[in-house]
C-alpha positions as CSV (number, residue, x, y, z in Angstrom):
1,X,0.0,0.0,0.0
2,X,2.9,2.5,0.9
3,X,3.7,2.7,-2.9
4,X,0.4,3.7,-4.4
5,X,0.4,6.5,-1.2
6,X,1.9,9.5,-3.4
7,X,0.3,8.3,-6.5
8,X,-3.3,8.5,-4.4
9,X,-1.9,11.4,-2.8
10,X,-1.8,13.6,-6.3
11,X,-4.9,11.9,-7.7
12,X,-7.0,13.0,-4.5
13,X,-5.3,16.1,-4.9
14,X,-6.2,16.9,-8.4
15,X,-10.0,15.6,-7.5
16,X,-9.9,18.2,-4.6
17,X,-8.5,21.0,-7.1
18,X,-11.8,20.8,-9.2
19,X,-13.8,20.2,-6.7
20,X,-13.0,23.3,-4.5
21,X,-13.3,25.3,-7.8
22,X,-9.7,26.7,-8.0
23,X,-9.5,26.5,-11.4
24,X,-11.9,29.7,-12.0
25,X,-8.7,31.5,-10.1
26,X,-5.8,30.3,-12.2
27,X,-6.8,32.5,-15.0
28,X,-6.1,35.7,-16.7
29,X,-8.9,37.1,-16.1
30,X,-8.7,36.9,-12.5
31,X,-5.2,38.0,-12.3
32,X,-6.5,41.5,-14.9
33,X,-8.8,41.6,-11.6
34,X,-6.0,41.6,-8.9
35,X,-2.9,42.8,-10.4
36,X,-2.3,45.5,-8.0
37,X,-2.8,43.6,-5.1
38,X,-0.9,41.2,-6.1
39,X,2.0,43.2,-7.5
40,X,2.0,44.9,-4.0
41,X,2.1,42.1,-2.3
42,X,5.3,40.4,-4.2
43,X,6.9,43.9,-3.3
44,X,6.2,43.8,0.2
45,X,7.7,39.8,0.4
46,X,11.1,39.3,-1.9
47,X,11.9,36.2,-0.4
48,X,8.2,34.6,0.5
49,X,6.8,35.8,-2.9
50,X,9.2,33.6,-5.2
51,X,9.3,30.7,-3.1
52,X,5.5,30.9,-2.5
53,X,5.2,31.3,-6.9
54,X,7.1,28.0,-6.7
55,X,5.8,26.0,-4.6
56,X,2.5,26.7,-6.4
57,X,3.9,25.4,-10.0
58,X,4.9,22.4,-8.2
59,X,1.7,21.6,-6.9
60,X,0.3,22.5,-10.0
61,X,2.7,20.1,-12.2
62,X,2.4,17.1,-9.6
63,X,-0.8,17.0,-10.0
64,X,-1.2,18.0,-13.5
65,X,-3.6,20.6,-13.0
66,X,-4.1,23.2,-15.7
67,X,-2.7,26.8,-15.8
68,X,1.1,26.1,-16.3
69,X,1.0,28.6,-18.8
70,X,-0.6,30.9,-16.8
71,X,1.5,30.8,-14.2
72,X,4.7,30.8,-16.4
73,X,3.5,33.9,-18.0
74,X,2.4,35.6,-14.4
75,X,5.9,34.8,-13.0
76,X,7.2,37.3,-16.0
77,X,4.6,39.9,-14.7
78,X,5.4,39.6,-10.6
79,X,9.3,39.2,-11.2
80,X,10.2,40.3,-14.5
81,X,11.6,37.6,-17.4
82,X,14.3,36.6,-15.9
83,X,13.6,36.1,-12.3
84,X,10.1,34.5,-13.4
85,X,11.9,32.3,-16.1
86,X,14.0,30.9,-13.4
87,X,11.0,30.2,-10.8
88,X,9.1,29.0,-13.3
89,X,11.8,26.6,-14.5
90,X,12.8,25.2,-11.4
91,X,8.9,25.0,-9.9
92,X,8.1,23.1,-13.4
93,X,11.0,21.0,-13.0
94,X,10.6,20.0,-9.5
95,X,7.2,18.8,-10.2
96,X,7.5,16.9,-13.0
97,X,9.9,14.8,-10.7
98,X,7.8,13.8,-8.5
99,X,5.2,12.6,-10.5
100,X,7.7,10.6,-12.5
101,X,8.8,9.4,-8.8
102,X,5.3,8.8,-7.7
103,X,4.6,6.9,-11.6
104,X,7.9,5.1,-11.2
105,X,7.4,4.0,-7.6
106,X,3.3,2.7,-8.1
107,X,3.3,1.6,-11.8
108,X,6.6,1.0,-13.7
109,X,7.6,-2.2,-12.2
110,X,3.5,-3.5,-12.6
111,X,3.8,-2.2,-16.3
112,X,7.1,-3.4,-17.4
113,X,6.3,-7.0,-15.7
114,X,2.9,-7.1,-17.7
115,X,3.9,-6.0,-20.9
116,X,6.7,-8.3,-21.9
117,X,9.2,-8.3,-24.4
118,X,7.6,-5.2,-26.2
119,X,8.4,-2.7,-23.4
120,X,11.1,-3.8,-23.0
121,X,12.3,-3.3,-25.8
122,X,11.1,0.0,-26.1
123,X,13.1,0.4,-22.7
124,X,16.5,-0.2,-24.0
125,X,16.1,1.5,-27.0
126,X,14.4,5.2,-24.9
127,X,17.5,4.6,-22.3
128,X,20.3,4.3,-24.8
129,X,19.5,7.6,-26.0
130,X,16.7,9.1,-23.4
131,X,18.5,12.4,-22.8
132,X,18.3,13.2,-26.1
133,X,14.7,12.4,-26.4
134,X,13.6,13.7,-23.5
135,X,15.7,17.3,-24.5
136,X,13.0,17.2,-27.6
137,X,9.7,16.4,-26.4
138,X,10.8,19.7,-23.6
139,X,11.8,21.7,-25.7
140,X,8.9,21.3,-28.7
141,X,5.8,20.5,-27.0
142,X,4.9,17.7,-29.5
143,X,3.1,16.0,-26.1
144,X,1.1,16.9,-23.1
145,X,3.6,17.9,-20.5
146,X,2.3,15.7,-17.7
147,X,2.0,12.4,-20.5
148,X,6.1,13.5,-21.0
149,X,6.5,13.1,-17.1
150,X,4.9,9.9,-17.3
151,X,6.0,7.6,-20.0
152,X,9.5,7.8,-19.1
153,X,8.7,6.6,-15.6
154,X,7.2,3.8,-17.1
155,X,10.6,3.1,-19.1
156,X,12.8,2.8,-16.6
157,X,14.7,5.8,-17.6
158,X,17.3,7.5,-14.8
159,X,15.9,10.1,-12.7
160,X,18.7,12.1,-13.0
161,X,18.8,11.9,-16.9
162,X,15.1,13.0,-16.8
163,X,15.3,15.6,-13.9
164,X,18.7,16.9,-16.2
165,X,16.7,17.2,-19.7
166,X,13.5,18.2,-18.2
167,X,15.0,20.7,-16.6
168,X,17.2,22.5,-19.7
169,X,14.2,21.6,-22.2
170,X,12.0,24.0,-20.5
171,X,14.2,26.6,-20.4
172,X,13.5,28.6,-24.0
173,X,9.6,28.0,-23.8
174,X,9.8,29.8,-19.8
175,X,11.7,32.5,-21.4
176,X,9.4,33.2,-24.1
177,X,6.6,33.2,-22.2
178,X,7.8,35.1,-19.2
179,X,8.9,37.4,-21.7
180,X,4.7,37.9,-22.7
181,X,4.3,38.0,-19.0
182,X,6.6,40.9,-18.7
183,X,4.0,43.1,-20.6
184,X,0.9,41.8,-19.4
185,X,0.1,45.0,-17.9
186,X,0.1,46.8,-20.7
187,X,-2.3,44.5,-22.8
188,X,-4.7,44.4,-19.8
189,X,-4.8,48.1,-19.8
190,X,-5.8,47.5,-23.6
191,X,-8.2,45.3,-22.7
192,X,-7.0,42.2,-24.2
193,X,-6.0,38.8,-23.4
194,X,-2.1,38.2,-23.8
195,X,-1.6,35.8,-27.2
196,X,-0.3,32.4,-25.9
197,X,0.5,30.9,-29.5
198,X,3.2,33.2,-29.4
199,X,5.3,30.1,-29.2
200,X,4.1,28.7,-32.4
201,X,5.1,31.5,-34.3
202,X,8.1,31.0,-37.0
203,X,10.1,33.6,-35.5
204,X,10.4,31.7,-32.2
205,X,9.6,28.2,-33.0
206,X,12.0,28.0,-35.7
207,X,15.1,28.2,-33.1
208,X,13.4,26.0,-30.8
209,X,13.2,23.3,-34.0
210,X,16.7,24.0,-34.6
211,X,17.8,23.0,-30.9
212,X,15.8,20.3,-30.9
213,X,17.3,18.7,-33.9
214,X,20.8,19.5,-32.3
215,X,19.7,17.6,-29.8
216,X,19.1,14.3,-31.5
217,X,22.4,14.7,-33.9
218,X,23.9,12.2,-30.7
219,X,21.2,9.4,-31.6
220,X,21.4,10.0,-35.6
221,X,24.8,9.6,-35.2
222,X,25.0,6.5,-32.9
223,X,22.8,5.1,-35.6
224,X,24.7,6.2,-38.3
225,X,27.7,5.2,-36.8
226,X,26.4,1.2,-36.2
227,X,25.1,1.4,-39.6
228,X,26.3,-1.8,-41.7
C-alpha cells in the first residue's frame, strides 16, 4: 500500500483542485482583476513571494492541473523575465519529478512486468539515447507535458537523466513566455488577453526546432555510426 500512497496522494489532490473550484482562479482574467494587489504584495515579500510562486507550479505540475501557462506567463509579470523564467523553471521541473517518482514507484515495475518483451524493448532503446529524447519532447511540446512526465517513468529511464533534460528543455519555452508575461500590464490596460500561440510562431519556433534537432544529432549519429 505505501507505494500507491503518493500516486493516491496527487490523484486525491487533483480531485480536490476541481472540486474546490480553483480553477476559476488560475486565470487571466482573474489576475487582470487583482494585479495591483498582487503586485503589492510580491513587493512587500522578496523572499516569501518567489518561493511561494514555486511551490504553487509544483503543486500544480504534480498534480497535472491546468494553468502552467498561466502561471509561467504571471511569474514574468510579478518578477520580471528573468527572475520569473528561473522560478518558473525550477517550480516546473521539481514537479514533473515527483510525479515521475510517484509513476515510477506505483506503476513502472507492474507495467514493465505485464507487458513483456515489447516494453522492453522499447526500454533499451528510450534509455540508450533518453537524454536526447527527453531534451525534444521539452523543448517542442509535441506532447502533453504531464504524459512526458509519465511515460519515461514507465521506461525505466534514470531520474537524474530525466530531472537533467526536463530541466534545460523548459528553459526557451519559460523564457518566451515570461517574456509575454513581462508586458501583461500593458495588454490588460488594452483590454485584451495576452496571445499564448506566441510560441508557435516562426520567428520563435524556428530556433526551438533548430535545438531540438541538435539535440538528436547524438542518436542519428549513434545510428549512423552502427550502420552496416
Amino acid at each position: 500500500m505505501s507505494r500507491w500512497l503518493p500516486l493516491a496522494v496527487l490523484a486525491a489532490g487533483f480531485a480536490a483542485f476541481f472540486a474546490l473550484g480553483l480553477h476559476h482562479y488560475l486565470t487571466f482574467e482573474t489576475l487582470a482583476v487583482h494585479r495591483a494587489e498582487l503586485l503589492a504584495w510580491v513587493a512587500a515579500r522578496p523572499i516569501v513571494a518567489p518561493l511561494a510562486y514555486i511551490a504553487a507550479y509544483i503543486a500544480v505540475v504534480a498534480f497535472s492541473l491546468p494553468g502552467a501557462t498561466v502561471l509561467t506567463v504571471t511569474g514574468g509579470f510579478l518578477f520580471g523575465i528573468f527572475a520569473g523564467s528561473c522560478y518558473a523553471v525550477l517550480g516546473a521541473t521539481i514537479g514533473a519529478v515527483l510525479l515521475f517518482v510517484a509513476a515510477r514507484t506505483a506503476l513502472g515495475g507492474i507495467l514493465r512486468a505485464k507487458a513483456g518483451g515489447a516494453i522492453k524493448r522499447m526500454e533499451e532503446g528510450f534509455r540508450a539515447d533518453a537524454f536526447s529524447y527527453l531534451l525534444v519532447l521539452r523543448l517542442v511540446p509535441l506532447f502533453p507535458f504531464f504524459l512526458v512526465n509519465l511515460v519515461p517513468a514507465f521506461l525505466g529511464v534514470d531520474l537524474g537523466v530525466f530531472a537533467s533534460a526536463t530541466f534545460l528543455g523548459i528553459i526557451p519555452g519559460a523564457l518566451v513566455y515570461a517574456s509575454v508575461g513581462d508586458g501583461l500590464g500593458t495588454v490588460f490596460d488594452a483590454g485584451r488577453t495576452p496571445d499564448l500561440g506566441i510560441l508557435f510562431t516562426p520567428r520563435i519556433l524556428l530556433p526551438i526546432i533548430g535545438l531540438a534537432l541538435l539535440a538528436l544529432a547524438p542518436v542519428v549519429y549513434k545510428h549512423w555510426r552502427h550502420k552496416p
